[in-house]
KOLMAR-153001 format. One record per residue (C-alpha): residue in one letter; x, y, z. Coordinates in steps of 0.5 Angstrom, whole numbers, padded with zeros to 4 digits, always signed. Example, Ala and Ser with C-alpha at 12.3 -4.5 7.8 and 13.67 -1.06 7.14 Angstrom:
BEGIN
a+0025-0009+0016s+0027-0002+0014
***
This chain:
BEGIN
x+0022-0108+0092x+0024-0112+0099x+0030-0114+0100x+0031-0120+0106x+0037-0122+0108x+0038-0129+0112x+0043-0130+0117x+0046-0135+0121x+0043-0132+0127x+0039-0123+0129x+0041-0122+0136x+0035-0116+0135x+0036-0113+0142x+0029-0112+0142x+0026-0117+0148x+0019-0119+0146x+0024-0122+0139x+0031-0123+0142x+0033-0127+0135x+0031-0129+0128x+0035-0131+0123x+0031-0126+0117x+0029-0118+0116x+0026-0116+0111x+0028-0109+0109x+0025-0103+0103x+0028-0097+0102x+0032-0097+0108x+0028-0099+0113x+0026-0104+0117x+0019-0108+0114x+0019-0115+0119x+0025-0120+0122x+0023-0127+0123x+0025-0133+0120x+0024-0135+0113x+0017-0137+0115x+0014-0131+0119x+0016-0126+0114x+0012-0130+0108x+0006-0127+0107x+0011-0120+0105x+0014-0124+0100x+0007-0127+0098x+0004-0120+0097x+0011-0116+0094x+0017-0116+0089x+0022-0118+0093x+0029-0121+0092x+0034-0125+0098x+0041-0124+0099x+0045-0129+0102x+0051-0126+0103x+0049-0126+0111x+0047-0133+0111x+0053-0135+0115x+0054-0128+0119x+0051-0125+0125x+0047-0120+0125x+0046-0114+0130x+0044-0107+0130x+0049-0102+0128x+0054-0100+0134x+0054-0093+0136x+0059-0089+0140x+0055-0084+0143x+0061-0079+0144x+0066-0080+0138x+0070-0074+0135x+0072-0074+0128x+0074-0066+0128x+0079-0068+0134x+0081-0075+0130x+0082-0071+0124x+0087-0066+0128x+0090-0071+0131x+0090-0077+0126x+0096-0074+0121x+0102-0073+0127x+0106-0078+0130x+0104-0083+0135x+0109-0084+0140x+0105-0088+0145x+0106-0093+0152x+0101-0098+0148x+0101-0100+0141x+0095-0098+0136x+0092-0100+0130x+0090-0094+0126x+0087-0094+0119x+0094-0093+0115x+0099-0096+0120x+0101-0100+0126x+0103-0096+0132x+0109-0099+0137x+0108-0098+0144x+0115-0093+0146x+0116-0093+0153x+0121-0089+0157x+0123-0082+0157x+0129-0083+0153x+0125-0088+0148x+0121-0082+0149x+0127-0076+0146x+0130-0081+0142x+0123-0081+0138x+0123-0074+0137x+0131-0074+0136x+0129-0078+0130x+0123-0075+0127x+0127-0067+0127x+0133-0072+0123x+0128-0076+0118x+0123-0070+0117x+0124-0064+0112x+0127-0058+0114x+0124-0053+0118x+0117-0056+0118x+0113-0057+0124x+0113-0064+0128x+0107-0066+0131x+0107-0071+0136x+0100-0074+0140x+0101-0080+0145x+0105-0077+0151x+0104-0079+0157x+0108-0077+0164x+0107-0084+0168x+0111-0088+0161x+0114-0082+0158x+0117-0078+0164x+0116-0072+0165x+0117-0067+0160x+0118-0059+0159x+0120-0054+0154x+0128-0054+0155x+0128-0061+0153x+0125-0060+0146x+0129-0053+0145x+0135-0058+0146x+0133-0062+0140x+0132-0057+0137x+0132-0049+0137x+0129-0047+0130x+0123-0053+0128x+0117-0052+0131x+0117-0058+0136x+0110-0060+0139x+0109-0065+0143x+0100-0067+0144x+0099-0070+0150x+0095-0076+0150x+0089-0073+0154x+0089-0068+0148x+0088-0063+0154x+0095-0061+0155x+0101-0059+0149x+0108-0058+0150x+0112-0053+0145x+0118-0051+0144x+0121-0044+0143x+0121-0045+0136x+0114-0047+0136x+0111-0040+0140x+0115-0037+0135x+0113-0040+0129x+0105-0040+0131x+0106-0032+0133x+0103-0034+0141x+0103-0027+0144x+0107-0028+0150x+0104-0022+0155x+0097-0026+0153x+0100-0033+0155x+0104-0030+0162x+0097-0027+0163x+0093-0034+0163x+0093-0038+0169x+0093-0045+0165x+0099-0044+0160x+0107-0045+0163x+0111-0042+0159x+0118-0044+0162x+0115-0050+0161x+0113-0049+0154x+0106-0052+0157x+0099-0050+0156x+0094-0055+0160x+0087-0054+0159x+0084-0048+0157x+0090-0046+0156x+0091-0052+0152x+0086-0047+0146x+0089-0042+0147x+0095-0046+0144x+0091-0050+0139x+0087-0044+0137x+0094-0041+0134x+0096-0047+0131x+0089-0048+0128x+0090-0045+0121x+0096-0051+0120x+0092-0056+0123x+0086-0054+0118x+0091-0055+0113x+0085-0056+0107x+0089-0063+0104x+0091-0065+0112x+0085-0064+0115x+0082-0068+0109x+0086-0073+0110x+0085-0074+0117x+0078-0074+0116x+0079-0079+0111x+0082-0083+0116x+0078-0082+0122x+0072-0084+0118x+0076-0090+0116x+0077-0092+0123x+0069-0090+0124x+0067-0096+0119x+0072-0101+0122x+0069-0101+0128x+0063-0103+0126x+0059-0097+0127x+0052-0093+0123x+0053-0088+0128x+0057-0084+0133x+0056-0078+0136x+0060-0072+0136x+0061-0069+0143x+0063-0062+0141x+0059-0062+0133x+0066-0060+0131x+0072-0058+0134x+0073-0051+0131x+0067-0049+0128x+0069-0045+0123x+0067-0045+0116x+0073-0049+0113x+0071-0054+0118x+0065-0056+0116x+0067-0056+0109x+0071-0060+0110x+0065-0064+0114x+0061-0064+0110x+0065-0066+0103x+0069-0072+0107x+0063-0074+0111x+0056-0072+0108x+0057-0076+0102x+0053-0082+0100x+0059-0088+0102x+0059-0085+0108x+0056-0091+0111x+0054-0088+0118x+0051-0082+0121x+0053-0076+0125x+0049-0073+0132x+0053-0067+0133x+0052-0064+0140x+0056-0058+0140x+0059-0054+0146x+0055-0051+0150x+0061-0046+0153x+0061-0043+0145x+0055-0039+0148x+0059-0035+0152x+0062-0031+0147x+0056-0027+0146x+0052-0025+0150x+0045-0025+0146x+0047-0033+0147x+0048-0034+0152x+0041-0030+0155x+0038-0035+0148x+0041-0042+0150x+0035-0045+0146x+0035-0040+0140x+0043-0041+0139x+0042-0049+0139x+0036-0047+0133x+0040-0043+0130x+0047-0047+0131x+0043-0053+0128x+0040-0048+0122x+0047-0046+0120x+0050-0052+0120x+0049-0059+0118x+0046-0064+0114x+0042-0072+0114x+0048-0075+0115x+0052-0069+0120x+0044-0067+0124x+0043-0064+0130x+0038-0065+0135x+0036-0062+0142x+0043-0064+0145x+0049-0059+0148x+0055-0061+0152x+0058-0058+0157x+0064-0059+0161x+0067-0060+0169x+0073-0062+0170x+0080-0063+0167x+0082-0070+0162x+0083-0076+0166x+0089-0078+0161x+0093-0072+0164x+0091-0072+0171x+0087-0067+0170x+0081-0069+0174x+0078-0066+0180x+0079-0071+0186x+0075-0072+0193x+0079-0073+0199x+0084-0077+0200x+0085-0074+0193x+0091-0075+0189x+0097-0079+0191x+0103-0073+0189x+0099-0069+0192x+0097-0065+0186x+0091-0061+0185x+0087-0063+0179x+0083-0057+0174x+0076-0054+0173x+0074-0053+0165x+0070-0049+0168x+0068-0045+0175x+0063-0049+0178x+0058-0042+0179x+0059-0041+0172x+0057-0049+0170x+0050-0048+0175x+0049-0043+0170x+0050-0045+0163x+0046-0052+0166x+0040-0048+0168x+0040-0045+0162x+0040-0050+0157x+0035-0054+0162x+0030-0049+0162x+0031-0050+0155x+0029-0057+0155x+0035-0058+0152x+0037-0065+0154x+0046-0065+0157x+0051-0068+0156x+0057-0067+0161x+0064-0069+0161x+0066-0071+0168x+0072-0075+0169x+0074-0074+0177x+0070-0076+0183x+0068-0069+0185x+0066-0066+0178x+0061-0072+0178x+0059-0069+0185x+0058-0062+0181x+0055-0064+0175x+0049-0068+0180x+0049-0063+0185x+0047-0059+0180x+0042-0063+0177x+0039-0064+0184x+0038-0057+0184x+0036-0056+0177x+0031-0062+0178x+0028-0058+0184x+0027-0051+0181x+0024-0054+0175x+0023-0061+0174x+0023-0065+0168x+0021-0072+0166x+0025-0077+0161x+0030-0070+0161x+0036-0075+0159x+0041-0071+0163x+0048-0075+0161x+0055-0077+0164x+0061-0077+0160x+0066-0081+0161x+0065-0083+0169x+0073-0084+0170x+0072-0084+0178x+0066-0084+0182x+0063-0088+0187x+0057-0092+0189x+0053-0087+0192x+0054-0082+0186x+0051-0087+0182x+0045-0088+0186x+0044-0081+0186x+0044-0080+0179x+0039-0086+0178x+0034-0083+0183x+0035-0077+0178x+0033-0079+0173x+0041-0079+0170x+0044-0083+0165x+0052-0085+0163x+0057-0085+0157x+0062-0090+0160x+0069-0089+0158x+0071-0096+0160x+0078-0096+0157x+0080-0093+0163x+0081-0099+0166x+0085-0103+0161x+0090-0097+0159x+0091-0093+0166x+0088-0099+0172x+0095-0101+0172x+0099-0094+0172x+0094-0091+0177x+0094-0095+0183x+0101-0095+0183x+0103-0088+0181x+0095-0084+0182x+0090-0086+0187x+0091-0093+0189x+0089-0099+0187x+0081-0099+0190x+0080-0092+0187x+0083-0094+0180x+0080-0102+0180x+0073-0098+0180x+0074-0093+0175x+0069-0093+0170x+0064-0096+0175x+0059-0099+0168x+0057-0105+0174x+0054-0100+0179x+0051-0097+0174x+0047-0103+0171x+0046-0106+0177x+0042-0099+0180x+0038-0099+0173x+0041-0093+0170x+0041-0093+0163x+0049-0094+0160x+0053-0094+0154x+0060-0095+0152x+0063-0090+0148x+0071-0089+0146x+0072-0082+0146x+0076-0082+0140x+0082-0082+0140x+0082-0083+0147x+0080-0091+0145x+0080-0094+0139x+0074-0093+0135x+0072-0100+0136x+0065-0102+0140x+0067-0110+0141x+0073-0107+0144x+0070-0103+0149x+0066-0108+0150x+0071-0113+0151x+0073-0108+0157x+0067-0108+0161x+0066-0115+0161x+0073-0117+0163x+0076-0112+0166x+0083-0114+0165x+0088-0108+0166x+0095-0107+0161x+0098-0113+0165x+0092-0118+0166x+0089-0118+0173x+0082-0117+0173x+0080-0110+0176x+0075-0109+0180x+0071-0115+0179x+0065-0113+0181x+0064-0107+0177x+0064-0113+0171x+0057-0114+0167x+0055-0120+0163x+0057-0120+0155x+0049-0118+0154x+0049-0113+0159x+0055-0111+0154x+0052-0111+0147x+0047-0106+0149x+0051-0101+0151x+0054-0100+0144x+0046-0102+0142x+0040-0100+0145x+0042-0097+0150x+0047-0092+0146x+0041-0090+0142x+0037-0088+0147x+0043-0084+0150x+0043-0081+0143x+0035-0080+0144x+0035-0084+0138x+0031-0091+0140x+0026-0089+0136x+0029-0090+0130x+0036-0095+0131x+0038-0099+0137x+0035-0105+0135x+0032-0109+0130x+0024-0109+0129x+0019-0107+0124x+0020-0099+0122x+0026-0098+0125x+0033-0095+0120x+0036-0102+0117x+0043-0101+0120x+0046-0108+0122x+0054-0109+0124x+0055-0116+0121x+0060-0121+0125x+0064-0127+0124x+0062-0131+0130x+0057-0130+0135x+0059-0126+0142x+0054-0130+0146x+0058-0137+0144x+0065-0135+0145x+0070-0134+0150x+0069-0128+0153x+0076-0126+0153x+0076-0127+0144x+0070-0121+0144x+0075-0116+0142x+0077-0121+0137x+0072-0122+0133x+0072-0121+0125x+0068-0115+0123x+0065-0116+0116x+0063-0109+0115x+0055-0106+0116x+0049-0105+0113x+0047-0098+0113x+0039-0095+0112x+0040-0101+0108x+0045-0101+0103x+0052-0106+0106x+0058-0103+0106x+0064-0110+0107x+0070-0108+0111x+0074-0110+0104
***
């Protein structure tokens, strides 16, 4: 039985057949696009019904986030937000809460209002609205709660007194550790795990983390989405967690899938691992997952520190204050993991959000690409908080692609010219123009919940390029409303190494559609954003945001 499915009008992403107006699909997959003429001789020939629920709606290929991380959403999704900018989240509306005291007066009212002894978690922080924050603060609210306050970066935390003492924190092992500040209650970085590692088993809580799957895949489907990528393939990789997984996610009304592209630093604590990059990614991959949590031939790695925080590495002139940011990894140590998975024929995916961890992670692909070159090796930066025109020549001629978080701009564009690295720097974070301009495949992501798990948001962003206060920031690295609509299609596919089967909308492909109420090539672009989002068609079964 074929299905075919008229519309007002298919923008299919594929250029030798832009648009159409109905696809023909049989058992989850694509048979032909066209217009009621073109598809008859499949309608002369099978059995076949047409559903014209999309006749008045557009049709495009399923949005796909490539870096996306439900684990870390589910962790974060059932605190508190405490946020300079509003949210919208599956089950409330976040106001925006600025000012140090606005802050503290947050905290003062959950330690009243929420039941005695139980611990406060917070998420949202941020010191450039929030002021500056430290351990005596939160033991001031309160010296016998657990008061932990997540950074907005999700690479920093702050506890009190109470909160070491309630998740039993070894405190000669954390006065020991270059990236933990017990005075200041602070744990940054690696020492950000060493926090959330203790506090792991309240996080993975079975009803709390199932409830904050729940409403991360909520999030997932709202935006649009039929697939995301997870860029860790989990957060703690225990057994627990990927129950949880596997219950909430791999079910039939899950209507998207998940690419799982595990941290390749978990290598390093074995040493058979780590001498075997390719054996542990089979053997990761046989382990765990499923059709809909899948792994393939991907890893992650990391260089520098959240650009959230403040914590990224930044080239001469640096940072305004002077500040220093952080590795997540030696260098040494990143050339090594990097060379082993290359070798591999793995394809990497490297978060980068500071200038110089740019520069690491290209030096390094130079490198690797002259002791063994490899064709269509897909080597990816993440994120591409700052860096320049030059880095981004480089990596084309490498072969390199980009996964752009360019929410940067709308949300910290404003703060950092003032108070970070000046207006030339923070204008021309996540450079998405360059990178079209100089042919190097790019894709938007969100990187949730560092944004808001909505494609046509990000999109919004990268043709507009208006920060928090409305000013255009950097003009020229806007891109055109097409340009856009790949990155959260086509082009995120092939990021994935998925283009062969999503992305687009042709014969033999996944019919995955993201159905919308007005076309974003015939309204302002200023309204993209805006535009209501009817739900999506997975592999072929529709899936209505109601």
């Amino acid at each position: 039985m074929l299905t075919v499915y008229p519309a007002r009008r298919i923008h299919t992403m594929n250029p030798s057949l832009p648009e159409a107006t109905a696809v023909v699909v049989r058992d989850g997959t694509i048979v032909e696009v066209g217009t009621m003429d073109t598809i008859r001789p499949w309608l002369d020939a099978h059995p076949h019904e047409i559903d014209t629920a999309f006749a008045d709606k557009i049709l495009f290929p399923g949005f796909i986030d490539p870096h996306l991380h439900p684990s870390l959403a589910a962790t974060l999704l059932p605190m508190h937000f405490i946020t300079a900018m509003p949210w919208r989240l599956p089950d409330r509306d976040v106001p925006a809460t600025r000012g140090h005291e606005a802050f503290l007066d947050e905290l003062r009212r959950l330690d009243a209002t929420e039941p005695a002894g139980e611990p406060v978690f917070t998420w949202g922080y941020h010191e450039l609205w929030h002021g500056r924050m430290h351990r005596s603060m939160l033991d001031a609210i309160s010296t016998d709660r657990p008061i932990i306050v997540w950074q907005r970066s999700f690479h920093e935390i702050f506890m009190n007194v109470a909160a070491m003492r309630h998740f039993e924190l070894d405190m000669t092992r954390l006065e020991a550790h270059p990236q933990v500040d017990v005075a200041a209650g602070r744990f940054y970085e690696n020492g950000m795990y060493v926090g959330a590692v203790a506090m792991s088993g309240h996080l993975n809580d079975h009803d709390r983390f199932r409830h904050g799957l729940a409403l991360a895949k909520a999030a997932v489907h709202q935006g649009g989405h039929t697939t995301i990528g997870d860029l860790t393939g989990s957060q703690f990789d225990t057994d627990v967690e990927w129950a949880a997984l596997d219950e909430v996610l791999g079910g039939d009304d899950t209507p998207f899938r998940v690419q799982m592209i595990p941290a390749g630093a978990r290598t390093l604590r074995n040493e058979d691992d780590r001498n075997d990059p390719a054996g542990w990614l089979r053997r990761t991959a046989e382990r765990r997952g499923s059709d809909k949590l899948y792994f393939r031939n991907n890893v992650k790695l990391f260089t520098d520190g959240g650009f959230y925080a403040q914590l990224m590495r930044v080239r001469p002139p640096g940072f305004i204050d002077g500040h220093q940011g952080e590795w997540m990894i030696a260098p040494e140590q990143f050339e090594e993991l990097a060379r082993g998975f290359w070798n591999a024929g793995a394809q990497i995916h490297v978060h980068c959000t500071g200038d110089m961890g740019v520069e690491l992670a290209i030096d390094v692909l130079a490198k690797l690409q002259w002791e063994r070159p490899r064709f269509d090796h897909r080597f990816t930066i993440e994120h591409l908080g700052l860096s320049n025109p030059e880095q981004i020549r480089r990596l084309r001629e490498l072969g390199g692609q980009a996964s752009v978080n360019v929410y940067y701009v709308h949300e910290l564009g404003d703060a950092y010219w003032t108070h970070s690295v000046g207006h030339e720097r923070a204008s021309q974070m996540a450079r998405v123009g360059t990178c079209v301009r100089e042919g190097v495949t790019t894709a938007l992501h969100s990187d949730f919940t560092m944004a808001p798990a909505r494609p046509l948001t990000s999109a919004w962003v990268a043709v507009n390029r208006l920060g928090e206060h409305g000013e255009v920031l950097g003009p020229h690295e806007r891109i055109s409303v097409h340009e856009a609509m790949r990155t959260i299609t086509c082009d995120a596919a092939r990021v994935l190494g998925m283009e062969d089967r999503i992305g687009s909308i042709r014969a033999g492909k996944s019919a995955d559609f993201t159905v919308l109420e007005a076309d974003p090539y015939e309204i302002d672009p200023l309204e993209l954003a805006d535009i209501p989002i009817w739900g999506t068609v997975f592999e072929g079964t529709p899936h209505p945001l109601a």
